[in-house]
C-alpha distance (Angstrom), angle and dihedral (degrees) to the residues before:
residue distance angle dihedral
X1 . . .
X2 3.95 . .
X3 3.48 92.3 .
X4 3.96 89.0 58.8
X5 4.05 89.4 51.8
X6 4.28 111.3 118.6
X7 3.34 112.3 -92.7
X8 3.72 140.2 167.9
X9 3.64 141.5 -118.0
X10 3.71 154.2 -165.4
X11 4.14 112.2 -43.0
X12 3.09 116.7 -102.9
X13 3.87 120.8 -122.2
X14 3.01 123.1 -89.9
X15 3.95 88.6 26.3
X16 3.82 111.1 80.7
X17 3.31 125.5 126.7
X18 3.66 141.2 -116.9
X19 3.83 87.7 -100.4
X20 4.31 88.5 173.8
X21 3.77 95.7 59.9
X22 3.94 96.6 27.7
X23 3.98 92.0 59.1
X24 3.88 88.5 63.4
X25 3.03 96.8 39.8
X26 3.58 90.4 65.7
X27 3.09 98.7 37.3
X28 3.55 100.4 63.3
X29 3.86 83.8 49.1
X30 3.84 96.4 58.6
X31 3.66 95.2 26.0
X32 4.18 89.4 168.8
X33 3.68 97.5 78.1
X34 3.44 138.3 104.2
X35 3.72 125.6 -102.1
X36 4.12 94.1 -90.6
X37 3.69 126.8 161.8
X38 3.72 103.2 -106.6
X39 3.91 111.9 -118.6
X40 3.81 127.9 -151.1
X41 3.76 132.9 -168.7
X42 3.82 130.3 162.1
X43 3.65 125.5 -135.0
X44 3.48 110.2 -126.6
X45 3.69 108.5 -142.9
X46 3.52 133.8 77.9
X47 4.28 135.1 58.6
X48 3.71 102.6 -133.1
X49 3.70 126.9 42.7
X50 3.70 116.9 27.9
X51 4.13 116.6 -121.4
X52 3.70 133.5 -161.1
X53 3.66 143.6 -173.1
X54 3.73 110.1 -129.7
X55 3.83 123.3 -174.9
X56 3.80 129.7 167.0
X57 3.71 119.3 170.9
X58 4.36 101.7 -37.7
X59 3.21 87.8 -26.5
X60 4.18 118.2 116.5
X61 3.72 127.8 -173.9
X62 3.25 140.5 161.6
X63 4.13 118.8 -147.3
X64 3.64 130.0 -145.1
X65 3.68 122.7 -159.4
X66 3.75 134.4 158.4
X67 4.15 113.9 -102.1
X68 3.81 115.7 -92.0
X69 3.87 110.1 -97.5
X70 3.34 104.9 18.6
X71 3.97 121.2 131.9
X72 3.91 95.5 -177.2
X73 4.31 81.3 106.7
X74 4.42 90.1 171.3
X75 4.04 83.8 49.0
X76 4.48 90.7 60.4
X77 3.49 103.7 24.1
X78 3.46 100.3 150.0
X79 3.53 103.4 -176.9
X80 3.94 92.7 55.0
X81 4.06 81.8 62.7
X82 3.42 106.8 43.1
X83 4.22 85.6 52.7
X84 3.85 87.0 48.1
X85 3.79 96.2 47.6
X86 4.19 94.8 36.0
X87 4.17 81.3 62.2
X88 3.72 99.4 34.7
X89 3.76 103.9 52.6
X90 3.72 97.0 68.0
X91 4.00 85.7 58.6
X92 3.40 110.6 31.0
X93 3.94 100.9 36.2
X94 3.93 97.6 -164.4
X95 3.86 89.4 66.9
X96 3.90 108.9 92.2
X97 3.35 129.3 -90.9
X98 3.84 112.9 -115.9
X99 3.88 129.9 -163.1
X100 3.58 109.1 164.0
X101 3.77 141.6 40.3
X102 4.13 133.3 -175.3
X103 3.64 128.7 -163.4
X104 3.77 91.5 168.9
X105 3.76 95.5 107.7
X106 4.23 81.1 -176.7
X107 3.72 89.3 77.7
X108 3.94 93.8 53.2
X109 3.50 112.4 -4.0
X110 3.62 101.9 -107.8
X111 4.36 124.6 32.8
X112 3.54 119.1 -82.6
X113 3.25 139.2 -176.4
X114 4.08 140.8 -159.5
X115 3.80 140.8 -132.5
X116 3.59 149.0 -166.8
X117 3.47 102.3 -92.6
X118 4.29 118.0 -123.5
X119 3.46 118.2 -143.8
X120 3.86 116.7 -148.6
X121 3.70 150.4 81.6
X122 3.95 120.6 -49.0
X123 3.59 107.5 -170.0
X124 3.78 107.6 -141.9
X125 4.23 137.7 -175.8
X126 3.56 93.3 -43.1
X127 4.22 134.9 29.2
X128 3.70 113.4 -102.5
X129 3.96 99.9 -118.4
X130 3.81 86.5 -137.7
X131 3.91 92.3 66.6
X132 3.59 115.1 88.6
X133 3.94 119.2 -144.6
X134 3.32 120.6 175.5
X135 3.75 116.5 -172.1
X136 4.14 94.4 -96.6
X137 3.47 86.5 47.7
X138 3.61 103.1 49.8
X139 3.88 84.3 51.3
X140 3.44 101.3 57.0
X141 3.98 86.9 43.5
X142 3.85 85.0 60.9
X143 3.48 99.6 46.3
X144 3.51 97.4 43.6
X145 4.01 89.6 56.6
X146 3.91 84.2 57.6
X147 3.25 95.4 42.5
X148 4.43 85.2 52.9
X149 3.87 74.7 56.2
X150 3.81 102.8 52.5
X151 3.47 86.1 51.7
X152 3.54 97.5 55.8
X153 3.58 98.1 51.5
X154 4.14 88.5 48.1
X155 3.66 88.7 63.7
X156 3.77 114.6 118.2
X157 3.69 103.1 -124.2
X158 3.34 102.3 -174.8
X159 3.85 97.7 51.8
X160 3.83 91.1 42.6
X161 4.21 78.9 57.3
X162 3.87 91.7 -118.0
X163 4.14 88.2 121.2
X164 3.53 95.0 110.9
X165 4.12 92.7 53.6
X166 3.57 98.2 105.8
X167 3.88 139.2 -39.9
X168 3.54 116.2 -91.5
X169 3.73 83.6 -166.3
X170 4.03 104.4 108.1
X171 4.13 88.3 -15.0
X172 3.84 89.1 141.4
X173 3.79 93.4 54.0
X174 3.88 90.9 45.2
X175 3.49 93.4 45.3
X176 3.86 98.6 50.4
X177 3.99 97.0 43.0
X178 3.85 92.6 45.9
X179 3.97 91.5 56.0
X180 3.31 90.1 55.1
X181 3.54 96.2 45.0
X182 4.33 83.9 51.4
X183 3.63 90.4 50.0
X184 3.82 92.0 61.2
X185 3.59 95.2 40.6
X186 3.97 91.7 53.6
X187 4.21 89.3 35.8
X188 4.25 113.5 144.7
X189 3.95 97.3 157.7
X190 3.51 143.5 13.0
X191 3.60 115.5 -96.8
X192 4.32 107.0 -169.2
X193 4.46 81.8 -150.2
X194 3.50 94.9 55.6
X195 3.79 96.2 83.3
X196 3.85 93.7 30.0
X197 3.80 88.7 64.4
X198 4.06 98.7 30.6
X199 4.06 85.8 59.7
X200 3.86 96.1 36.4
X201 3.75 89.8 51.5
X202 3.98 93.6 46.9
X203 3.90 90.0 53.8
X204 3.81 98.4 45.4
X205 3.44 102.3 53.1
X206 3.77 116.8 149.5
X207 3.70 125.3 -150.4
X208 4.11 120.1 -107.9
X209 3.68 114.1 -100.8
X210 3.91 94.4 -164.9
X211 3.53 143.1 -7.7
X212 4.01 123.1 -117.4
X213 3.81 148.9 154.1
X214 3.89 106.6 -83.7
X215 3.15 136.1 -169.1
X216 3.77 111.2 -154.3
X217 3.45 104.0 -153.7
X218 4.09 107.5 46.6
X219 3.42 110.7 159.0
X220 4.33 145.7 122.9
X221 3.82 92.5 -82.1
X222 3.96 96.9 42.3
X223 4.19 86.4 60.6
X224 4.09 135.7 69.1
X225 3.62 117.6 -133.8
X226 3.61 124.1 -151.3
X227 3.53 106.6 -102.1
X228 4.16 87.5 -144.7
X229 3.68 93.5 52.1
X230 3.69 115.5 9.6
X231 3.80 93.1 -164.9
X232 3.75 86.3 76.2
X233 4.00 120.7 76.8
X234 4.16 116.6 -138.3
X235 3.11 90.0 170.3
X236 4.26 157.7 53.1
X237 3.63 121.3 177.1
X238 3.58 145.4 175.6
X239 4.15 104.9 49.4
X240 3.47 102.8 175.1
X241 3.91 99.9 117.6
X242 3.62 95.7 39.0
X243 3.94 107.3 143.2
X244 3.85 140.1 150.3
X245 3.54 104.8 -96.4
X246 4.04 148.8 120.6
X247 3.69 107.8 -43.3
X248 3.71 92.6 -143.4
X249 3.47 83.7 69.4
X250 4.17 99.3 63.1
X251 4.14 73.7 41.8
X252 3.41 88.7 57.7
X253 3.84 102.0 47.3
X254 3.82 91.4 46.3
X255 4.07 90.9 54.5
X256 4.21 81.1 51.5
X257 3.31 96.8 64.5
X258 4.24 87.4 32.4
X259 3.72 102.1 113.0
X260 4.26 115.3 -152.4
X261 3.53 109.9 -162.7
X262 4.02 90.7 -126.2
X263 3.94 80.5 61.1
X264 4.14 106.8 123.4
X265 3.80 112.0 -107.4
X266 3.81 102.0 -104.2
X267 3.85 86.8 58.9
X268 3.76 90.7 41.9
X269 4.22 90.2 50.0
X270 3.52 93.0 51.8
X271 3.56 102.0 47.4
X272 4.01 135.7 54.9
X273 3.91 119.1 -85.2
X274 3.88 96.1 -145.2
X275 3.98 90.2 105.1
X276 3.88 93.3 44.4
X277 4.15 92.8 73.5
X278 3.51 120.9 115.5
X279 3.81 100.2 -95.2
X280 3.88 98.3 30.4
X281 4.47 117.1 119.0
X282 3.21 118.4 -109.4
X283 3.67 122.4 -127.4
X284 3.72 93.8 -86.3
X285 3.65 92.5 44.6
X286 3.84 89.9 53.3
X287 4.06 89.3 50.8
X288 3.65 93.9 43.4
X289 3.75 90.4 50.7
X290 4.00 98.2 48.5
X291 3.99 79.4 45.9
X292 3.73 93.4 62.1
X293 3.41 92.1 43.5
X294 3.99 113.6 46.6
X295 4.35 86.5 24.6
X296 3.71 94.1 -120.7
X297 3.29 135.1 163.9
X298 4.16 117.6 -106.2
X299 3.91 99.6 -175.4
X300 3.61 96.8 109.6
X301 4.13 101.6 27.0
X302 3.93 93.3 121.8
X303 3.96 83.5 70.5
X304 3.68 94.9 55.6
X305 3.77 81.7 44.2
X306 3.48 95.2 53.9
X307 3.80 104.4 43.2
X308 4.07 94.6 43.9
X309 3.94 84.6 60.5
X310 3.81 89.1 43.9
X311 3.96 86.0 48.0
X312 3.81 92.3 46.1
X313 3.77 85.7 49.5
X314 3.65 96.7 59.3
X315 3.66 95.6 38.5
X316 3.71 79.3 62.9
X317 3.34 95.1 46.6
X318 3.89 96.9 49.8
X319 4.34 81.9 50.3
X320 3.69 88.3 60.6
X321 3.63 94.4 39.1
X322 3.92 90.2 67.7
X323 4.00 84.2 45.5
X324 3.89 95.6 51.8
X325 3.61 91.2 39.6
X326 3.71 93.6 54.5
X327 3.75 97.5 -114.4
X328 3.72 92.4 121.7
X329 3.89 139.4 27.7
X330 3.38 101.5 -156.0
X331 3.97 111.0 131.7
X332 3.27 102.7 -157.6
X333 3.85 88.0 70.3
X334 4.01 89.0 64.6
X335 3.57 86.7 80.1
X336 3.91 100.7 57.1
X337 3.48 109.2 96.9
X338 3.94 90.7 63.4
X339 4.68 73.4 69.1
X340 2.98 97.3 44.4
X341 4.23 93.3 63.7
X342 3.30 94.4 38.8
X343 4.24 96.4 55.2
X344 4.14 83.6 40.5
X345 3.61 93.4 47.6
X346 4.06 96.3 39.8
X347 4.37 83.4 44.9
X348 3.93 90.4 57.3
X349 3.46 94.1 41.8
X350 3.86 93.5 56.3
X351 4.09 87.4 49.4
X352 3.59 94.2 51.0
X353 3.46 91.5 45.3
X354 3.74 105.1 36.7
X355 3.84 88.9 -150.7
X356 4.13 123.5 108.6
């Protein structure tokens, strides 16, 4: 299972960093170690935020900086995360640790932060053949990635000194309204569901049954598995649109990237195969199961359902807006309009269904 740990790789072109003025940088940070060439690596993974492995001396870190080109600022703020994730680590221990935070966008261009880094197993698009998961297995993997969930959303926000994260007052209604308005501001084609779903969504908006600490983006790939037993979770990554909010909504996003095996095939190419193995929940299993746990209310899931796909869509969409616009080379971004039907098609298909 070693061999299936995270690691890094080559950087990308286009993606290097300013390896003259980062060395001092960190230097001056971690002034104790020994004169060591600095060493960089990029891990590979990922569309939004850009990640590297840093090491000087004994030192390891990992560092977080927004992708080059992008002009979604409130999408990479990376000193909103490194405040959330400097509070929320003592609390909620799979959130990184974090030492170190830059503003000095001289250095790199844009702020940055760094982190701890977690060593494990992130399962990805497609299930290493080396891992075996039987079916009890792959249930108590699921459940214990809801469970990493539950958690979160127990946190006390307030006394971890996260209450002035976001309103939860109206956060639905902000949230849905300014996707839309970022799916027309990133817009390449015409896509016939676009306004189907925009104006279903507006007029089926439920109320918020709580308030909690969210994370946004809760899924296989955003968590570290212990590379001993991968039914337990080291690990939770990628904090950037961490907010106070609904909790059906982080709910929501994780039952978007939830794959059933009855799923049709666009949906199932797109997104991981981890929940497809014999054993796994399926989506309704996963909602009934938070239900029972956190005593919440269900009657109106197959609207989180259907705006976390329309969210993932235009999250896609703003990726391949940087691509079409020249902002990035990265080929594997060519491809992402074929995603972005398939979570717009899959989103209207749970409104005009009402089923998840």
């Amino acid at each position: 299972m070693a061999d299936l740990i995270d690691k890094p790789a080559t950087i990308r072109t286009g993606e290097e960093l300013n390896v003259e003025k980062l060395e001092p940088y960190l230097r001056a940070q971690f002034p104790t170690v020994e004169t060591s060439q600095l060493q960089i690596q990029q891990y590979p993974s990922g569309h939004s935020n850009l990640t590297y492995a840093i090491r000087l001396g004994e030192i390891e870190l990992v560092l977080r900086r927004p992708p080059f080109g992008s002009k979604v600022k409130s999408a990479h703020d990376m000193g909103r995360e490194f405040r959330v994730l400097a509070k929320l680590h003592a609390v909620y221990p799979p959130a990184p640790e974090v030492p170190a935070f830059c503003d000095d966008a001289d250095i790199l261009g844009a702020p940055f932060y760094l982190m701890r880094p977690i060593h494990g197993i992130i399962l990805r698009k497609n299930l290493p053949p080396e891992i075996d998961l039987p079916p009890k297995k792959a249930r108590r993997l699921n459940e214990s990635l809801i469970d990493s969930l539950i958690a979160l959303h127990r946190v006390d926000y307030a006394a971890a000194g996260l209450g002035d994260l976001g309103k939860p007052e109206g956060y639905l209604v902000r949230q849905v309204r300014g996707w839309i308005e970022r799916y027309h501001n990133s817009k390449t084609h015409d896509y016939p569901e676009v306004e189907k779903i925009a104006n279903w969504l507006e007029q089926n908006m439920p109320e918020a049954q709580s308030a909690a600490l969210i994370h946004n983006d809760y899924k296989f790939d955003n968590v570290v598995l212990d590379a001993n037993d991968i039914t337990k979770i080291k690990g939770v990554l990628d904090w950037e649109m961490a907010t106070l909010g609904d909790p059906l909504t982080d709910l929501g996003t994780t039952l978007a990237y939830w794959v059933n095996q009855t799923d049709p095939e666009d949906l199932k190419q797109n997104l991981s195969d981890v929940t497809t193995q014999t054993g796994s929940m399926s989506r309704d299993e996963v909602a009934q199961y938070y239900a029972k746990s956190t005593n919440s209310d269900l009657t109106h899931i197959a609207f989180y359902l259907a705006f976390a796909r329309f969210k993932l869509a235009v999250i896609v969409q703003q990726i391949f807006y940087r691509y079409h616009q020249g902002l990035t080379q990265d080929s594997r971004f060519a491809t992402l309009p074929t995603r972005v039907i398939a979570l717009l098609r899959a989103a209207l298909h749970t409104a005009q269904t009402n089923k998840i």
